[in-house]
N, C-alpha and C positions, 0 to 999 in steps of 0.2 A: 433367538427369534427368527423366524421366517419372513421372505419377502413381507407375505400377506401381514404378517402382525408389524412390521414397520409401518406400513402403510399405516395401517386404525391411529398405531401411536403418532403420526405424523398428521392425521387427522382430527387427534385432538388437543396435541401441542397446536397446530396452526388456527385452529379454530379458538382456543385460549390468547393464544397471541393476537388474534383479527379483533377479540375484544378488548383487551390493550392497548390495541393499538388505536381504536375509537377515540377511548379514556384517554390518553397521549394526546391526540391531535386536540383535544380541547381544554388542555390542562395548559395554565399561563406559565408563561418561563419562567418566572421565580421560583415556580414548586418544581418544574424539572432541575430547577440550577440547585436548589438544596438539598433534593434528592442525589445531586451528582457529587457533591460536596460533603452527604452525610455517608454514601458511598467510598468516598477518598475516606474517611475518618476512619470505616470499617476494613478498609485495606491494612492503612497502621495497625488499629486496634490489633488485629489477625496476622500481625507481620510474623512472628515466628510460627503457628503454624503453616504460613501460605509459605516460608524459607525451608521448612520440614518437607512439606510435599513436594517443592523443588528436588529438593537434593534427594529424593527418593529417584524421580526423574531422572536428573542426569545420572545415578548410581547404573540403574537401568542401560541409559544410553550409551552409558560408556562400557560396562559387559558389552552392549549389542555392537560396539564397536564405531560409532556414529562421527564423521570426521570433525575437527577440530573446529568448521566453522560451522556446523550443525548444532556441536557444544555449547558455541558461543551464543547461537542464536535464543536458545534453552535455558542458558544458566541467567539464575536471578540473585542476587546479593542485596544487601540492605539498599547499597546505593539506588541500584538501577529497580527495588523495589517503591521506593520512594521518590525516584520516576513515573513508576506508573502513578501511582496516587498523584501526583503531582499532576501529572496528566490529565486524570478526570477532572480533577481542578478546575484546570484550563480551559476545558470542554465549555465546562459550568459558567465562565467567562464569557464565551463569545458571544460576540451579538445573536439572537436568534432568528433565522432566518425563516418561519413559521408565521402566514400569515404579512407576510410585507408586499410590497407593490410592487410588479415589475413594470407595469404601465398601465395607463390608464387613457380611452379616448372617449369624447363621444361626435355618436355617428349624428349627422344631418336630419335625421330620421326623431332624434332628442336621445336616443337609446346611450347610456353609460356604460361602458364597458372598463371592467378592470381584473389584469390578470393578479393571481394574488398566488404568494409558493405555497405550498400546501403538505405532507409528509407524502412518502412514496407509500407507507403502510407495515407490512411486514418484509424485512429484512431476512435470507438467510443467507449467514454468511460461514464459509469454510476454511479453513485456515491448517494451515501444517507449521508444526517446530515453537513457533515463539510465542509464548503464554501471554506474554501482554496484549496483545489482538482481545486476549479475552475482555479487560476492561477499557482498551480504547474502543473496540466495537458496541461493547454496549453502551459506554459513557456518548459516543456519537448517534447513537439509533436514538436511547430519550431525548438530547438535547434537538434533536431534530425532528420528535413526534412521533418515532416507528417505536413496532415492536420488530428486537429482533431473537432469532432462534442460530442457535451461533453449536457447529462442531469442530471443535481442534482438534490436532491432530494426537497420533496414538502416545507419542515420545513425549507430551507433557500433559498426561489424562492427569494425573496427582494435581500439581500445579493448578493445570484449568481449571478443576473441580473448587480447590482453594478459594481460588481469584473471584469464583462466580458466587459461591457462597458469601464471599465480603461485600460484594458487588449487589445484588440483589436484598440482605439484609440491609444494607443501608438505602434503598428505595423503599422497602417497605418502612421505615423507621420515619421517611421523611416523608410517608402517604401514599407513593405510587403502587401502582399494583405491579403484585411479582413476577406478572406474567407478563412485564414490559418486556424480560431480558430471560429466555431460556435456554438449557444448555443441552445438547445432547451428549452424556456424559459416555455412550458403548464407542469403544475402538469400532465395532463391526461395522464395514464398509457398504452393509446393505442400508444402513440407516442413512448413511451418504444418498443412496441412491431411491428411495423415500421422499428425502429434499426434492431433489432433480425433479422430479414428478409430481409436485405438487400445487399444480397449478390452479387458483383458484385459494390458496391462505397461502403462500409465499410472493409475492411480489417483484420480487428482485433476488437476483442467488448474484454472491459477490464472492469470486472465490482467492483464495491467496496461498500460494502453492507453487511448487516446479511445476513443470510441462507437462508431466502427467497429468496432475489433478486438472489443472485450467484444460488438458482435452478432453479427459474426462465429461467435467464440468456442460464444456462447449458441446460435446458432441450426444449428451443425454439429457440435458436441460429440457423441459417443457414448459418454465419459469423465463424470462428475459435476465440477461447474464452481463453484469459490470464487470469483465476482463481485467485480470492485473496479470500480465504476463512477465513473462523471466526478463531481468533486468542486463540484456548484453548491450553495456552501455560503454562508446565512445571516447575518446581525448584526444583529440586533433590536433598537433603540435603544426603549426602552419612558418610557410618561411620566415616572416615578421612575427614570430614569437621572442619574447623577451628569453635568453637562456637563462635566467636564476625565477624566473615564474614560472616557464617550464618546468623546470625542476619540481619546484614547489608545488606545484596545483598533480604532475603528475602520482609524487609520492602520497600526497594524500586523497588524492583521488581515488587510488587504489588501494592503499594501506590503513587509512585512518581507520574503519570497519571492514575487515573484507568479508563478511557473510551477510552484509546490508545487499536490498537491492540496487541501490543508488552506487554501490562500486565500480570504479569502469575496469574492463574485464579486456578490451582492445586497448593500444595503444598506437596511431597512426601519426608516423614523421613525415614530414616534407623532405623531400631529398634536398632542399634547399636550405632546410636548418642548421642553422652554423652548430650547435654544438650537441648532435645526437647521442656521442659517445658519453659525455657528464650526465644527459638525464639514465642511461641504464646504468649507470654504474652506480650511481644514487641508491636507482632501486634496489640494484642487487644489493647493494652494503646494507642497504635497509631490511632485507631479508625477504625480496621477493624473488620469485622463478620467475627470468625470461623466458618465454619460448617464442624463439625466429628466424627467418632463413638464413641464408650463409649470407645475404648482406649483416644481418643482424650480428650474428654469431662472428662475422669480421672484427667488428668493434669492440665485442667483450669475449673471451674464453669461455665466462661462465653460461652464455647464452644456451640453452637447450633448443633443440633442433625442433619448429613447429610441422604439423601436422594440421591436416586439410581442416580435420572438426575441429580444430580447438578456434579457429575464425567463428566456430556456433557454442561456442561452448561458455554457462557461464558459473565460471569456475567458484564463486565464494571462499574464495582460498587466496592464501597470498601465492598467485599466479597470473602471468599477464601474458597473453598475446600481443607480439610487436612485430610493425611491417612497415616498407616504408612506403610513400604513394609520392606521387607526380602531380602537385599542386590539388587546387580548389575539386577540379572537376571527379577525379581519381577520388580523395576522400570521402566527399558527398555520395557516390555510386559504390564504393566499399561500406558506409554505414549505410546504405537502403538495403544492399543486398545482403548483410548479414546482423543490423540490426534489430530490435524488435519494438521499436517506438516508445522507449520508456524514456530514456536522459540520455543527451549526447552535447557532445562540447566542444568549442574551440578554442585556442591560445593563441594570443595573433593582438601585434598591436596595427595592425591594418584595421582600421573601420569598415572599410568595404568589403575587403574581404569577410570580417565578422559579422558582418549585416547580412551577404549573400547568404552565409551560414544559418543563420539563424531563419532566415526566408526560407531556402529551400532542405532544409532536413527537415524529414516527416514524421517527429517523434514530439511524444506530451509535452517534453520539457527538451527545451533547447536551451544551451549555456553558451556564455562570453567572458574567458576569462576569470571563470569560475568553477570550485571542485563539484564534480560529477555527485558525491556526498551530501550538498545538499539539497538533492532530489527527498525532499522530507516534507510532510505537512507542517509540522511545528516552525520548519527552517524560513515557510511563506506563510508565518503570520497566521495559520488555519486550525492551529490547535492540534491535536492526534486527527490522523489520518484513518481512514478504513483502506488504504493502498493506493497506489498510484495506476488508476486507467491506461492501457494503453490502445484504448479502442476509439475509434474516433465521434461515437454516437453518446449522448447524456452525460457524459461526464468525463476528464481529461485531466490526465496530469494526475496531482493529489487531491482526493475527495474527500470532504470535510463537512460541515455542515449542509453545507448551499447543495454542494453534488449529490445527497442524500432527500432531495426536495423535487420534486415535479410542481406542476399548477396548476391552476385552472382557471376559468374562465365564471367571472360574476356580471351578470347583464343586469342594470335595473332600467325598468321601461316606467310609463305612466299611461298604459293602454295601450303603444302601440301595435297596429296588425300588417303581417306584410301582404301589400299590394299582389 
């Protein structure tokens, strides 16, 4: 297909979807909640087809050669299938944020004023590698009143297609319309760029990708763009850190998932921590790459020698960038300038020093004493996420129901005219 024919199709996907999305905002949470629950039921039902079209998938990705944590991100098995469903589940639980109060005044005038959250409308959202996006994105768009039009990416077209089919049979079973949740099912990147442009039936473009796609995204958008940028996140081993929490929080910081965004990718020691030598040797025993200077490489043999980009690099591999810094001020100016505001963290039984922390790094999610990992919607209580913002406007950190809402303003008068 040609530019020109994405467009029409993008015209009347958006247009399908804007009346969906009507239908949504006025539909009561119980029929979105059993919709999203009869949805999970169709997930199961469909579990070995949706494990078939996986594993066509990673067949695929692994001819094309696609690194270990790209695998990881791709491959789906009973368990982690039953995850997702579980998932939408969850969704189907949360309070509904549709229609609630954020305040309420009235003016001197008699005039009532009350803002109330409202849906954003039509969602498009873009997603590379991990097929679950497919049904946490839509289970969050009804449960929040959008419609959304969702493209993954090329490495789990089988998969997606699977997911979406379960996904949408189970909204229509439970009365929604099917055009709550569409798929654009072509690899071709011109329909990517379709979205971008479609200003007037998409609403919001939410992209979830490397740095390509998010610049892509950012720089051909004529939609407003909820940013979830690459995850080069933090662990700040400060002088008053505990060495066996050290240890602890750093290994699983990085190692518990490493092709999660939430993994921290840096490793930053106080020259003043008593025991720097035990936490790398942890890691390495544990099967990660250091790479860091010849201070670094002093302390272990196994150390690899870093290199200027891997300070910007965020590796999804068991691989870690390690340096060491000169107290509070040092680390805060090493994570601004090579950070990218998604999660960053400190280890420190200093209070103050963790307070300063926590005050001044300028990232969604700031930690204390806590693994970088669970940078998660699920992990704060919000159910599946649409990704973790790290832009500083509408939405912040993990977006979940609420972050998927705007408002508006409801005035009621009893005649009045202004002066």
């Amino acid at each position: 297909m040609t530019d020109r024919d994405w467009q029409q199709w993008m015209i009347a996907a958006g247009t399908r979807a804007r009346a969906a999305a009507r239908i949504l905002a006025r539909t009561p949470a119980e029929a979105r909640r059993a919709g999203l629950r009869a949805a999970a039921a169709a997930i199961r039902d469909r579990a070995d087809a949706i494990l078939a079209a996986n594993a066509a998938d990673i067949a695929r990705a692994e001819a094309a050669g696609l690194s270990g944590a790209m695998l990881d991100r791709l491959r789906l098995d009973p368990a982690r299938l039953e995850g997702v469903a579980a998932g939408v589940e969850a969704v189907a639980g949360l309070d509904d944020p549709v229609g609630s109060v954020i305040d309420r005044r009235e003016r001197p005038n008699g005039l009532d004023l009350t803002r109330v959250r409202v849906p954003v409308g039509v969602l498009g959202i873009i997603f590379e590698s991990r097929p679950n996006v497919t049904a946490d994105a839509g289970a969050l768009a009804v449960m929040s009143g959008n419609a959304a039009i969702l493209r993954g990416g090329s490495e789990a077209v089988e998969t997606n297609r699977a997911l979406y089919a379960a996904l949408v049979a189970g909204l229509v079973d439970a009365g929604l319309p099917a055009d709550a949740v569409q798929l654009v099912e072509t690899t071709d990147r011109a329909a990517v760029g379709a979205m971008l442009a479609a200003a007037g039936l998409i609403d919001l473009i939410i992209p979830r990708g490397g740095k390509s796609l998010v610049a892509r995204v950012q720089a051909e958008a004529r939609v407003p763009v909820l940013a979830h940028l690459d995850g080069l996140n933090h662990t700040y081993l400060h002088a008053a850190a505990d060495p066996a929490k050290a240890e602890a929080l750093a290994i699983n910081a990085k190692l518990r998932r490493t092709g999660v965004c939430g993994a921290t990718e840096t490793l930053l020691i106080d020259r003043a921590f008593p025991e720097p030598g035990r936490v790398l040797a942890a890691l390495v025993d544990a099967g990660c790459e250091i790479r860091g200077d010849a201070e670094v490489q002093a302390l272990d043999p196994r150390v690899v020698a870093v290199e200027d980009a891997d300070w910007d690099t965020e590796y999804l591999d068991a691989v870690l960038s390690v340096g060491f810094v000169d107290g509070l001020d040092q680390a805060i100016a090493h994570v601004e300038r090579h950070g990218s505001h998604h999660t960053d963290a400190i280890v420190t039984e200093d209070t103050a020093a963790a307070e300063r922390f926590l005050a001044e790094v300028d990232s969604a999610i700031v930690m204390w004493n806590a693994s970088t990992q669970f940078a998660d919607g699920g992990e704060f209580g919000l159910g599946a996420e649409i990704g973790i913002a790290t832009g500083r406007l509408h939405a912040r950190g993990p977006v979940a129901l609420e972050g998927l809402t705007t408002y508006k303003w409801q005035v009621r008068g009893t005649g009045q005219t202004r002066p």
